[in-house]
Steps between C-alpha positions, in 0.01 A plus 500: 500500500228690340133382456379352219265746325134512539285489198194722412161387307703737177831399515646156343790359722729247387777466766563653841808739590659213690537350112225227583281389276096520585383155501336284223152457557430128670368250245277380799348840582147449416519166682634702812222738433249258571695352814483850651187576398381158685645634792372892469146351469563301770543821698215692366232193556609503895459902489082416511455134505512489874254823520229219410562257692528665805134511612535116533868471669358768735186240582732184502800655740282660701619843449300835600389768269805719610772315453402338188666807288814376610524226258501785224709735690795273603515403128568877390691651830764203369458509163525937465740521768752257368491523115797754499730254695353234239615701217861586635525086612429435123810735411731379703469082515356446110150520406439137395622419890278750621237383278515143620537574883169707465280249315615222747428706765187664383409145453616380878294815650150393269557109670529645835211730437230240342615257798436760787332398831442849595470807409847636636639225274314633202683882566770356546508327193373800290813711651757248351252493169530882450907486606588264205227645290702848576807311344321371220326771355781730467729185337282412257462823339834597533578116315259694180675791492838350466425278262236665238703774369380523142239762524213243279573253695511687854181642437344099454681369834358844740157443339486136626662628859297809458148296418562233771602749717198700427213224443647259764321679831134432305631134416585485847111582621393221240766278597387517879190460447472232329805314762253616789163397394599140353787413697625689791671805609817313550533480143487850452875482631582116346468600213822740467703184569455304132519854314803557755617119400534545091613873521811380735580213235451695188731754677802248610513416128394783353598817627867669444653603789666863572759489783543823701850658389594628815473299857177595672510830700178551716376861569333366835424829681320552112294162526365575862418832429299437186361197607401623847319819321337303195392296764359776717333658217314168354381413868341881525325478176357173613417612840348850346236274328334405821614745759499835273807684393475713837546250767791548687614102436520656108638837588772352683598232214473715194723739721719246567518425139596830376814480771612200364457570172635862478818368714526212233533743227724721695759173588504390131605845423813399678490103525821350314312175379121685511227289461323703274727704254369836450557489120235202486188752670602801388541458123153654361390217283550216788406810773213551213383141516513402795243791629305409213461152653460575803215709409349276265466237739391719776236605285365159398522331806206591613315379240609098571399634873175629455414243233526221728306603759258645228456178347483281830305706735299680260396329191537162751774311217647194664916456482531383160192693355711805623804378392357429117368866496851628610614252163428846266756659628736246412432439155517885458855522680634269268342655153646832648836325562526329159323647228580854612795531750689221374459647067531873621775492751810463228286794270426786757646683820403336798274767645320476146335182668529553841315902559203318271486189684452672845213709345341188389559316788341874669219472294414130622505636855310760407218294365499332816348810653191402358462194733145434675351236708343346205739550230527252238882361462513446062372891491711640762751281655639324207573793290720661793672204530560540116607857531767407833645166348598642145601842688673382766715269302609770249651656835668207652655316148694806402569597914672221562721535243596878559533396840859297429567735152860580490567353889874289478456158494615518857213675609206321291346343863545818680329656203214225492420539855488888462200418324335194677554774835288821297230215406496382873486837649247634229302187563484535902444905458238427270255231671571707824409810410183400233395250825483838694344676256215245483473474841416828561316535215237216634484631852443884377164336328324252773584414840620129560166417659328527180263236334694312290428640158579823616836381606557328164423827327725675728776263443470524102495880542839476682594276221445729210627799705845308529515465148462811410787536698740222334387672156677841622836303627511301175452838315770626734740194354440584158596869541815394678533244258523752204665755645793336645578208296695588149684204390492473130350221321729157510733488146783286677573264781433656826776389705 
């Protein structure tokens, strides 16, 4: 039986070769948009709304200065490791099922985590948050992409996913905060169970489901080997950021990672069920976009990083005063997302938005260079969190979309979690290498014995150094970006 055919941004489709009709638009679509847009902001808040808090789990569990990372880290080894299998699971048993079994047990994993007696308990807890955040990430975009097909109206559901996706780590720093200083850490983690809650109702009722067509045929020597080498590679970027990139702990995992990745590629090649089609990577607009993302975010990153510990340690904000002056950020990502991605999107090619984004999003970063001990945030801080909300969301909105352009319905979660993966990998790339960079940046200007305002200096130094840095990768995005990415501008339904 042939395929059906798969549809480009230019051409207008109106049946499949099978003789099948493409499917009527849902009359409850926007209602599903906000269900899954519940649930994708669920996923973005926990991204950062931990990163808070964790100064004050550390004190209450009792937890030393070197294992405290590990609440962070066993959140992302699970969550970047996994999101391809969450993708393909999506496929195969129905995205609405999929979509349900992750919120309940996204939900389950936040209970056990706010409840924890210890600290092993907490890990744990984070694994299983990033495992079912790895299968709903991937099913909620993949739930868009199916069901917006109308290029007007496709461009207004990926700038809500885009803008949450986009302004949700900042309203995750606000978010934790506020939890932390005026109620507890605990709650940092509670409070993914109500969102969890009305997102899994709103779904039951709501939300079409989409039955695999064929019976479910796992490529399992394909799910070890990218999970064991997305794995491998996350844990060395996080390790890099303390140890340095030449340690042999980080030698011997990013080697390990480039084993298991290139024999991943080399097995799908041949794999009879792969888990990763090669069409879905190696198409140039979704190849396009997803290095654009990846970039993007590595690029960016650092600017959450060093802007927390910027805020907090130098200028002295508390939680939530550092959390409101992350709030910028926000309100830019969505004024990128709506009154520029969302109204250009169905008028111009995507790399129209996306090469200028990056370079505004670059020129943010670049401002941050400026950074001193004694800066003052409205002259310098909130402008480049200006510049990186409204650029970085003219990335994302229209990357998300070319990410599942012209992918068979069949594929859509595959598709998705093509591009969750890129933003994962970018992300851990990104804070690991622009860590390392203002590391050694600080030590090359005082010696760790230093008086303390010396150090301070030294610190901002590394800071602004690192920035400089992100503004070159997010320059790098926008000439990949441009040059790779062709898809003409939307005049049909996409799929």
């Amino acid at each position: 039986m042939s395929a059906p055919v798969t549809i480009s941004a230019d051409r207008r489709p109106s049946v499949t070769q099978t003789g099948a009709a493409v499917p009527e638009p849902s009359p409850r679509r926007w209602t599903s948009l906000a269900i899954v847009s519940l649930a994708q902001l669920m996923v973005a808040l926990d991204a950062t709304i931990v990163s808070i808090a964790l100064p004050s789990a550390q004190a209450a569990l009792h937890t030393s200065d070197a294992d405290r990372a590990w609440v962070i880290t066993a959140y992302t080894l699970s969550f970047g490791g996994l999101l391809l299998l969450g993708g393909r699971l999506a496929d195969f048993f129905g995205r609405k099922r999929t979509f349900l079994a992750g919120l309940v047990g996204f939900a389950l994993a936040s209970a056990l985590g706010g409840s924890a007696p210890n600290f092993a308990v907490l890990v744990g807890a984070r694994a299983l948050q990033g495992a079912f955040g790895a299968l709903l990430a991937p099913t909620a975009l993949s739930l868009l992409a199916i069901t917006f097909t109308a290029p007007k109206e496709r461009a207004k559901a990926f700038a809500v996913y885009g803008a949450i996706a986009g302004s949700g780590a900042a309203a995750g720093m606000l978010l934790g905060g506020v939890l932390t200083q005026y109620l507890s850490w605990r709650w940092c983690l509670y409070v993914n169970i109500p969102i969890a809650v009305v997102a899994g109702i709103g779904g039951w009722l709501v939300l079409r489901d989409s039955p695999a067509t064929a019976k479910p045929r796992f490529d399992v020597l394909g799910v070890v080997l990218a999970a064991a080498g997305l794995v491998a590679l996350v844990y060395a970027c996080t390790l890099a950021a303390s140890q340095g990139w030449r340690s042999s702990e980080v030698v011997t995992l990013l080697a390990a990672s480039v084993a298991l990745l290139a024999l991943f590629v080399v097995w799908e090649t041949r794999a009879a069920n792969p888990l990763l089609p090669r069409h879905i990577v190696l198409d140039r607009n979704r190849g396009g976009a997803y290095l654009t993302v990846a970039l993007t975010i590595a690029g960016m990153l650092g600017a959450f990083l060093f802007l927390t510990y910027y805020l907090q340690v130098v200028l002295r904000y508390t939680p939530v005063e550092a959390g409101l002056a992350f709030l910028p950020i926000t309100v830019a990502s969505q004024v990128g997302s709506w009154l520029i991605a969302a109204r250009l999107m169905p008028r111009l090619p995507a790399r129209y938005l996306m090469a200028p984004g990056a370079l505004v999003a670059a020129a943010g970063m670049g401002w941050l260079t400026q950074l001193q001990a004694d800066s003052n945030y409205l002259a310098l801080v909130l402008p480049a969190e200006v510049l990186l909300g409204i650029g970085t969301s003219c990335v994302m909105v229209p990357a998300f979309s070319i990410g599942t352009l012209g992918v068979d319905r069949r594929e859509a979660g595959v598709a998705a979690a093509t591009v969750n993966t890129f933003q994962q990998i970018g992300g851990s790339l990104g804070v690991a290498v622009l860590n390392t960079i203002a590391a050694s940046a600080t030590a090359a200007v005082v010696a760790v014995n230093s008086n303390e305002r010396l150090r301070i200096e030294a610190i901002v130094h590394g800071y602004s150094v690192a920035t400089g840095w992100g503004a070159a990768i997010l320059v790098l995005g926008a000439v990949v970006g441009a040059a790779l990415i062709n898809a003409r501008k939307p005049s049909a339904p996409l799929h």
